[in-house]
N, C-alpha and C positions, 0 to 999 in steps of 0.2 A: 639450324643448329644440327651438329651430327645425331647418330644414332648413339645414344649412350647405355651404359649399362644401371638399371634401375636397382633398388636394394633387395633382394630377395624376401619372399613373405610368410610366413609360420606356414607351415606343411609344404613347403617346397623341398625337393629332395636334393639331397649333399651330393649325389651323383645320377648320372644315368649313362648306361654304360659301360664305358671308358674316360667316361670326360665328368671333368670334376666342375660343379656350379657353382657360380659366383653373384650369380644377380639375373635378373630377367632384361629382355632388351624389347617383350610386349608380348600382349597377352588376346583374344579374341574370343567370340563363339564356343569355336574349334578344339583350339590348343593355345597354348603359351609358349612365347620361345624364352631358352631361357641362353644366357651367358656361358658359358664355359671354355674348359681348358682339357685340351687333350695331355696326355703324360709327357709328350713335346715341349709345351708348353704354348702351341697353335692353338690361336684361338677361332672357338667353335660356335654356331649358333645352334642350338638341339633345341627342336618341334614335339612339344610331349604333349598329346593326343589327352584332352578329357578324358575321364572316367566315364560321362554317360555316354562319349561318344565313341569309346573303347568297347561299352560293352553291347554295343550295334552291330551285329555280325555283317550287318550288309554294308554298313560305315567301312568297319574293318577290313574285308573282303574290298571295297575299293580302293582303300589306301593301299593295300598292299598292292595289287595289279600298277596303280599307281608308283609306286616306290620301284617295283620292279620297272616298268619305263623308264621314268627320268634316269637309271643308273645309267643309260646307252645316251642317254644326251652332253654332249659338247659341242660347245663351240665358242664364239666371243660374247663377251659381258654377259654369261652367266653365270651363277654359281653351282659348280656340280654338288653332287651329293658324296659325302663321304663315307657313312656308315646310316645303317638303320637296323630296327629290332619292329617287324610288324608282330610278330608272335609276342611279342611281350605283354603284360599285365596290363601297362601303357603306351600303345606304342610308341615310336620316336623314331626320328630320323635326324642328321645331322649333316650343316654345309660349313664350308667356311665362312669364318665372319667375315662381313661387309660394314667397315665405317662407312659414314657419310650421314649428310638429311635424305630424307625421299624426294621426288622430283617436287610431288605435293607442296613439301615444307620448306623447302629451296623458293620456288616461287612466291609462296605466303610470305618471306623473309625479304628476297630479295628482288622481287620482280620475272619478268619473263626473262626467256633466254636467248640470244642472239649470235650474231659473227659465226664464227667455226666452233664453238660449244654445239650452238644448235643443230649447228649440223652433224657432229659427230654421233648427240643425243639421237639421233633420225639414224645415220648410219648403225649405230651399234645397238639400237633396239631390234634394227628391223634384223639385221645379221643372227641377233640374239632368235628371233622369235621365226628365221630360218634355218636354224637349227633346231629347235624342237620340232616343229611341223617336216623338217626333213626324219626325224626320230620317231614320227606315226602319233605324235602328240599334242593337241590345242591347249591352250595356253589357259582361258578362257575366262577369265580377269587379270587381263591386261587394262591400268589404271597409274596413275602418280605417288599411289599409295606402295606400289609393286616396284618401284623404277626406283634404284638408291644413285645416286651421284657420291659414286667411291674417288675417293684421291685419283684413282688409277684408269677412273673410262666408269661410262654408265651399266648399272648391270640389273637386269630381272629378276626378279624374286619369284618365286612360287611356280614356276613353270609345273604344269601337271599334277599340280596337289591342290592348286590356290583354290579351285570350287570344295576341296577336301578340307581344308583348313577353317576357310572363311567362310561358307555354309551356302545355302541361298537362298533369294528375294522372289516372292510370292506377287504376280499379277494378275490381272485378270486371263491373259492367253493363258495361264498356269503357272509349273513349278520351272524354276528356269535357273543355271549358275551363271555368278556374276552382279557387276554392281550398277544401280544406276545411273545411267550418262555415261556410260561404259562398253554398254547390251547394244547388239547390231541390230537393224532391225528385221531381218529374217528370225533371230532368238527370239524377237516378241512377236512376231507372227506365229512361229510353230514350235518354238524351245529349241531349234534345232543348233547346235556351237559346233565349230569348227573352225579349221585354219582361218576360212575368210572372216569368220567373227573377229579371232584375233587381229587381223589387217585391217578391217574396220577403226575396231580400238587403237590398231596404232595411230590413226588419221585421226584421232580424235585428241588422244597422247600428243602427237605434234601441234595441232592446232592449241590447244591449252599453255603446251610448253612455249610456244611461238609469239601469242597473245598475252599471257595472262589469264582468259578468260574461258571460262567450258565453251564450248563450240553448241554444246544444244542446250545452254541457262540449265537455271536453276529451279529449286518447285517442286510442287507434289511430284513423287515416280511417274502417275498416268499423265501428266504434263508434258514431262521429259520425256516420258514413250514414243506419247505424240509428234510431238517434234524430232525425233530420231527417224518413227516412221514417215514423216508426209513435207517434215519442215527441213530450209537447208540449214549448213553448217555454219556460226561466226568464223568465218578466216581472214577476218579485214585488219591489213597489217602484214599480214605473211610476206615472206619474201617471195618474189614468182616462181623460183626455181622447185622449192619444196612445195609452196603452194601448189603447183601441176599434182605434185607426186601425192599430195595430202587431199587434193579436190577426188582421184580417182580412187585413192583409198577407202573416203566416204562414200562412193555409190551405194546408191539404195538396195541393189541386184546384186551378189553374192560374186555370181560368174563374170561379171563386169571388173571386177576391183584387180590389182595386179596381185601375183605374189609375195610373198613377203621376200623370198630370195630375188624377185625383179628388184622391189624396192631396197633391200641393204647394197645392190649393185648399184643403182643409179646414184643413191643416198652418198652413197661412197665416191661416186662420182662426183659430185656437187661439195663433199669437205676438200675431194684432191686440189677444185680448183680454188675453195677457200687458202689452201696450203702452198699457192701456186707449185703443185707437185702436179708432176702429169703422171695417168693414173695406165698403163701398159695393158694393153686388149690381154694380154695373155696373163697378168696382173692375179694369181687366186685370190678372192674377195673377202673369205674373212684373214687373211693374214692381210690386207690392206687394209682393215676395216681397225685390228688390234695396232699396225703399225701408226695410221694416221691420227684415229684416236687417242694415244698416248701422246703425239708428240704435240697435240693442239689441246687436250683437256686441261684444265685449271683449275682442276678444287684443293681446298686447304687440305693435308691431311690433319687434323685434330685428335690426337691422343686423349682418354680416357682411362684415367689413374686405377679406377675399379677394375684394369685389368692386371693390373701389377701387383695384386693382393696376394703375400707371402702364401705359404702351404699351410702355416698352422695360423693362419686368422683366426679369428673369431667372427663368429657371425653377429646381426645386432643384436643388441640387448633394449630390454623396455625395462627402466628400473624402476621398482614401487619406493617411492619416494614418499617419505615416512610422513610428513605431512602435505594439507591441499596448501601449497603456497602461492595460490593461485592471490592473496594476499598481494603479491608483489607485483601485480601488475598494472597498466596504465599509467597513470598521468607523468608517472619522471621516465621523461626522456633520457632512453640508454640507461635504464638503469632496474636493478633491483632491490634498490637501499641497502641498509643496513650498512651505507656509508653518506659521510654528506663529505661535500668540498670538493676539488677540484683533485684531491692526489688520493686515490685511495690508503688503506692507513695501514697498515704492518700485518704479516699474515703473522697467525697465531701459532704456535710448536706444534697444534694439530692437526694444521693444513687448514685453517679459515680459508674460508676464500674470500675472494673482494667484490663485493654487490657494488656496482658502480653505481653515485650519483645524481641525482638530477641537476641539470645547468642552474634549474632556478633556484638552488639552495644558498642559504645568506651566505655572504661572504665571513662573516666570521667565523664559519665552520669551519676554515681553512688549515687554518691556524691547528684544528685538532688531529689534520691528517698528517705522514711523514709518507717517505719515498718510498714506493716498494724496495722490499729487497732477495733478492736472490739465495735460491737455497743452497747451503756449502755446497750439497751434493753435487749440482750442475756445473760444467766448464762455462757457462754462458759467462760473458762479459758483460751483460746486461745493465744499462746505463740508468739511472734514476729517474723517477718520474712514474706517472702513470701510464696503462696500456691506452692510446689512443687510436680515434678514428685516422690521423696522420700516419700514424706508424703502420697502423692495418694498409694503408694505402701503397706505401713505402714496403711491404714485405713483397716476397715472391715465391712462385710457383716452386714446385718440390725440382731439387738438382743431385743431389746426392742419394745414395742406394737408400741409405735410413728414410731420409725423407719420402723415397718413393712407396715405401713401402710402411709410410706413416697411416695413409688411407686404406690401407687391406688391414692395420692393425687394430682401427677403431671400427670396424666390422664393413664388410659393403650390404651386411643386410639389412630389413628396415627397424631404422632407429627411432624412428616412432609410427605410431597406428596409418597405417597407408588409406582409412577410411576417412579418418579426421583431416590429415595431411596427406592429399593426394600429389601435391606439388609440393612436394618438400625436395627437395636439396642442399649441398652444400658444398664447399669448395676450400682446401687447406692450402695457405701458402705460410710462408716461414721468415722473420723477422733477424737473422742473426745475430746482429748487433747485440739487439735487445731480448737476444736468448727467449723468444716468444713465440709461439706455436698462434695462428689465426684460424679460425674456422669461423667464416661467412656461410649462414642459412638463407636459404630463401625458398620463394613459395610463401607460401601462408608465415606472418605473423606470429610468433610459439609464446604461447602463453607462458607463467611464470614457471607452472610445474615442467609445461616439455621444455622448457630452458635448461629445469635439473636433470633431468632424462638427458639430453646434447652435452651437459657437461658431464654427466656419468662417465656416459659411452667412451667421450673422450679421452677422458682421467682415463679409465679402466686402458685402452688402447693403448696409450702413449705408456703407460705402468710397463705394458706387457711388450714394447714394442724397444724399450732399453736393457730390458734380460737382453735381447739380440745384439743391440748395439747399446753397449754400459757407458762409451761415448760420445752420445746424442747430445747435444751442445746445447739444449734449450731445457728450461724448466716449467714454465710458466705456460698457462690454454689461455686464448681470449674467445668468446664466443662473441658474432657479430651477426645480429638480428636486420637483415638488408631488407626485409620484408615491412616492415615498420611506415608506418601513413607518415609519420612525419621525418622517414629517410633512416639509412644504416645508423645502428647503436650499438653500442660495446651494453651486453644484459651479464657478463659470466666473465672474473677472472680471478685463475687460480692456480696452484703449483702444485704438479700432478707427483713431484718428487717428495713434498711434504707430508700430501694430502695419500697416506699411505692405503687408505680405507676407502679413496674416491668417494667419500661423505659429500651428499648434497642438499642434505635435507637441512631445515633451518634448526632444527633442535643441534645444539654442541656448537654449534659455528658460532657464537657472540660468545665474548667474555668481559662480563659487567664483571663491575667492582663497586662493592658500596649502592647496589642498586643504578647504576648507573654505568649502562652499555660507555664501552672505550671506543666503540669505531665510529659512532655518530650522536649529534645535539640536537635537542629540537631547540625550537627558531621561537620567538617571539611572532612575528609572521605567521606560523602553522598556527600558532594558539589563536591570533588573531581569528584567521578565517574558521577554526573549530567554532570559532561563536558563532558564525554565519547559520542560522537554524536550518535543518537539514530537511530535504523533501524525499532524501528514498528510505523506504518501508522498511527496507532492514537496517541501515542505519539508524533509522529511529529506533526499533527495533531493539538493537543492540543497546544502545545508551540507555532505554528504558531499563533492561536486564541488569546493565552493570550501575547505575546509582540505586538501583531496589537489593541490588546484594553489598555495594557497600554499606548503604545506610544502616540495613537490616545487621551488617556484622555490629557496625560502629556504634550503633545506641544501643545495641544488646535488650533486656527487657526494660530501658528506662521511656519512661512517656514526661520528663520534665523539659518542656519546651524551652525554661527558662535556662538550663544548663551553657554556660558556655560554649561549650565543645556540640552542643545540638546541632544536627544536620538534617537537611530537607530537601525537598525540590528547589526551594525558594535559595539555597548557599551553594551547591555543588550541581555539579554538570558534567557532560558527556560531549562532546564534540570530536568532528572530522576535519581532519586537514587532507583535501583530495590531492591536491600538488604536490606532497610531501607523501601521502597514504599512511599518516601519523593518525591515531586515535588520543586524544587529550581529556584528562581527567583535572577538572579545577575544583579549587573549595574556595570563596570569597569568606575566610575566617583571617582577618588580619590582629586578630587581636592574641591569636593562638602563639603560645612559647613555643618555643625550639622543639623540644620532645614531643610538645602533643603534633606538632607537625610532623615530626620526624614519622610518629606513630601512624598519624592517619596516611602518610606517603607509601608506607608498608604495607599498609592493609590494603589501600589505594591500588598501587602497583601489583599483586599479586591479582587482585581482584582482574585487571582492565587483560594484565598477560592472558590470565586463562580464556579471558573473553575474545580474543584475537586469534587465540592459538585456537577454540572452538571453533571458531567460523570458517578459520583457515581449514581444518581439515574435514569440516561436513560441504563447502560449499566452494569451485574452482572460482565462479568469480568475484569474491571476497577479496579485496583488494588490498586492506589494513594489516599489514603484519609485525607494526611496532606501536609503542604506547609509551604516552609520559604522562606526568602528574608533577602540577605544581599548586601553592596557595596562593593566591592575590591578597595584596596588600591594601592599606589601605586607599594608596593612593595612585590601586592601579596597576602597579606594579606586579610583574610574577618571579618567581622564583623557584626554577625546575630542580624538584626534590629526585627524583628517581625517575628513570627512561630504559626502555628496555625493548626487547623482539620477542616474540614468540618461543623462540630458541631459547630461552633465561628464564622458561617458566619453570617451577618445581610441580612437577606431576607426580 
């Protein structure tokens, strides 16, 4: 996968320099690089040097001597330096961006590499790393970690800083820079680096690129040591031509190995005749090396939207999201209630949004949903029916400026805790037809509250992003949870033109009438399995709280058992519906008139909300965020009096 740009994180800085940041593209030891944008609008990678390692004057002092070198280094497949600040606060330095994977993550993905790729990788490292070494410079982790495979030819990172940045590994010969399975074995005799370490590491870099496989295994450091110093190289597989050039790279003896400008010359030699080019004695080598390489490398270029992020973005947002509705999560698939049936049911003049469904909900729920519909405001042409996994499938990637610039609107910074969700991402394509905005999450699973958090951010973005363009042709966000064990589900959809306030929180979003939520029923089914006796602790928990505070209202100070209307353990109950995530309040009083039911449904209902809405917001995984209450009859029969969500309590 390429190098992409990550969301930037609370105390990252809005600038450094001249260049304006937009995200990070990785972070070390050392320093972090972050993403940016020169006043051009070229995009930059900027190196901003720790604070503890900034304020190491001997750190310092060597990055600078360091930054002053690499300025004299050119040549093929590196990246020069374009600007740096060693005097600064922090320091930093700045190259042009390089898309791509690293050589590392190319093979992890896709296997080794062969034909005229291989060998161009061979020709233009060693080109690469005969250019620093001609500049009075070692390299001195040279790795797959260092080597990006750019759309445009392979290219070296870190030339002359990389032991600056990336720190060093402690063995027993001593303090040494560089990585393991990397380190020449003279470095682990004496610490001593130089060019021929580098040339080492290239033979080691080709073998890996060539195989698949590290050339001296895997293992403890002193393992690998070992086998660098005394053991030979895996090269089984190699082609012969590179294999000669990669056998004398790895010699043991320093003065024995070729140069690295032998090797970009022969290297180069060996792609010409992949090219059937014949390569001219008098031929200059790296203008050979930049011409053959281009015209035989083959990587995707892959564009990355977070670089197209307008000037007045916003960065992310973390919204405190008025209650834990962490209530709404598990058992319904794709969904986070507060609707049943297969079509979600009509947004509210508030901007409700629509909690999708779970599949398993009775079919005569259906009946209670209607089509969505489209806010006047939008041009969308949006066709009826619900947001679906079909449709998500069926959308596409951003085409139009608006659309580009959809992604820099809902912030590229992190939109939620980078701790919790270290592999979060997400990915926006666009639905025309049906006037629908997609955003596919992935990484981690998001629970119900970070579902409100991803639809905030969104709402709030797309709010902010039709001030620009008033017309944006869509109305409606779908949020799609890819991350899910049982496959992508539609958790979030709502209309960011309605929804003026970007409201996500459950309080305001339902509107009961007569005690009885409009967007969804409970099921005879739910009640069923509520009787199921429950075995977690706070389930039980719960139930116990809420029939000792109904009963306690209901009998007030009477102790007449014989009273009709008396309730007990022995007539009323507390159950869960985990499929549904409905909490159910029954009273087996069939003999009860209209009112005194009506009555005990009131007190009922009030009672069971507050107790949903508690849990919800002292505890994230509290899964219950809606309640009903009916009386059984006597023959069995129920009859749901009042049903409701958290959001319909009176607090």
């Amino acid at each position: 996968m390429p190098t992409r740009v990550h969301p930037a994180r609370p105390g990252d800085p809005a600038r450094i320099g001249p260049y304006r940041i937009i995200g990070r593209l990785g972070s070390g030891g050392m320093g972090t690089v972050h993403a940016a944008l020169d006043p051009d609008g070229l995009r930059v990678a900027v190196k901003l040097i720790h604070p503890a390692q900034a304020d190491d004057d001997e750190f310092r002092a060597r990055f600078r001597r360091e930054v002053e070198v690499t300025r004299r280094v050119a040549g093929p497949c590196l990246v020069p330096l374009l600007a740096a600040d060693t005097d600064a606060a922090a320091p930093w330095l700045a190259t042009e961006y390089i898309p791509g994977p690293t050589l590392g993550r190319h093979i992890t993905v896709n296997g080794p590499l062969g034909g005229a790729e291989l060998y161009a990788l061979a020709a233009g490292t060693a080109a690469a790393l005969a250019a620093v070494h001609a500049a009075g410079v070692a390299h001195r982790d040279v790795k797959p970690a260092n080597v990006i495979l750019a759309p445009s030819g392979p290219r070296v990172l870190d030339f002359g800083i990389a032991h600056a940045l990336d720190g060093t590994s402690v063995t027993r010969t001593g303090v040494m820079t560089g990585t393991t399975g990397w380190i020449s074995p003279e470095a682990y005799r004496t610490g001593i680096t130089g060019p021929a370490g580098d040339v080492f590491a290239w033979g080691a870099l080709m073998a890996y690129a060539a195989t698949g496989r590290l050339p001296f295994g895997t293992g403890a450091p002193d393992a690998v040591a070992y086998r660098v110093i005394s053991g030979e190289p895996d090269t089984a597989g190699m082609p012969d031509g590179l294999l000669a050039l990669v056998t004398s790279a790895l010699t043991k003896a320093p003065d024995d190995r070729p140069s690295a400008a032998m090797l970009a010359e022969k290297c180069t030699a060996l792609l010409a005749t992949q090219t059937t080019q014949a390569l001219h004695p008098a031929t200059d080598i790296p203008t050979a090396v930049n011409d053959l390489v281009t015209s035989q490398w083959d990587m995707p270029a892959l564009d990355d939207p977070a670089w197209r992020a307008p000037a007045g973005r916003r960065t992310g947002r973390t919204i405190a999201v008025v209650i834990g509705a962490a209530a709404l999560s598990g058992a319904l698939v794709g969904a986070l209630l507060f609707q049943t049936g297969n079509n979600p049911g009509p947004k509210s003049s508030t901007g409700g949004s629509a909690f999708l469904p779970s599949p398993t909900a009775d079919a005569t729920n259906s009946a209670q949903s209607a089509a969505r519909s489209h806010s006047p405001a939008g041009t969308a042409t949006g066709d009826p029916g619900e947001a679906s996994l079909t449709a998500w499938k069926e959308s596409r990637p951003a085409r139009t400026p608006a659309e580009n610039d959809a992604f820099g609107a809902m912030g590229t910074g992190a939109w939620l805790d980078p701790v919790a969700y270290p592999d979060f991402d997400r990915a926006i394509t666009f639905h025309r037809r049906r006037g629908e905005v997609y955003i596919a999450t992935s990484g981690q699973e998001l629970s119900p509250v970070t579902v409100q958090e991803v639809a905030s951010t969104v709402c709030l973005g797309l709010r902010d992003l039709v001030k620009s363009y008033p017309d944006f042709p869509y109305d409606d966000y779908i949020v799609v949870d890819t991350a899910r064990a049982e496959g992508p589900s539609i958790v979030w959809e709502d209309d960011f033109r309605t929804n003026t306030s970007c409201d996500t929180s459950v309080q305001n979003r339902s509107t009961p009438a007569a005690g009885q939520d409009a967007d969804w029923q409970p099921t005879e089914s739910g009640l069923k399995q509520a009787r199921i006796p429950s075995t977690d602790k706070d389930e039980i928990r719960v139930a116990g709280q809420t029939v000792a505070s109904i009963i306690s209202e209901w009998q007030g100070n009477s102790r007449i058992i014989s009273d009709p209307n008396w309730l007990d353990n022995g007539n009323m109950s507390v159950g869960f519906a985990r499929d549904e995530a409905v909490m159910y309040v029954w009273a087996d009083k069939p003999a009860w008139d209209e009112t005194t039911r009506d009555r005990w449904a009131a007190l009922a209902a009030d009672t069971a909300c507050q107790a949903v809405l508690t849990e919800s917001r002292a505890r994230k995984e509290w899964r219950y965020a809606q309640y009903a209450v009916t009386v059984v009859d006597g023959a069995g029969s129920s009859t749901f009096l009042r049903w409701g969500s958290a959001g319909s309590c009176a607090t």
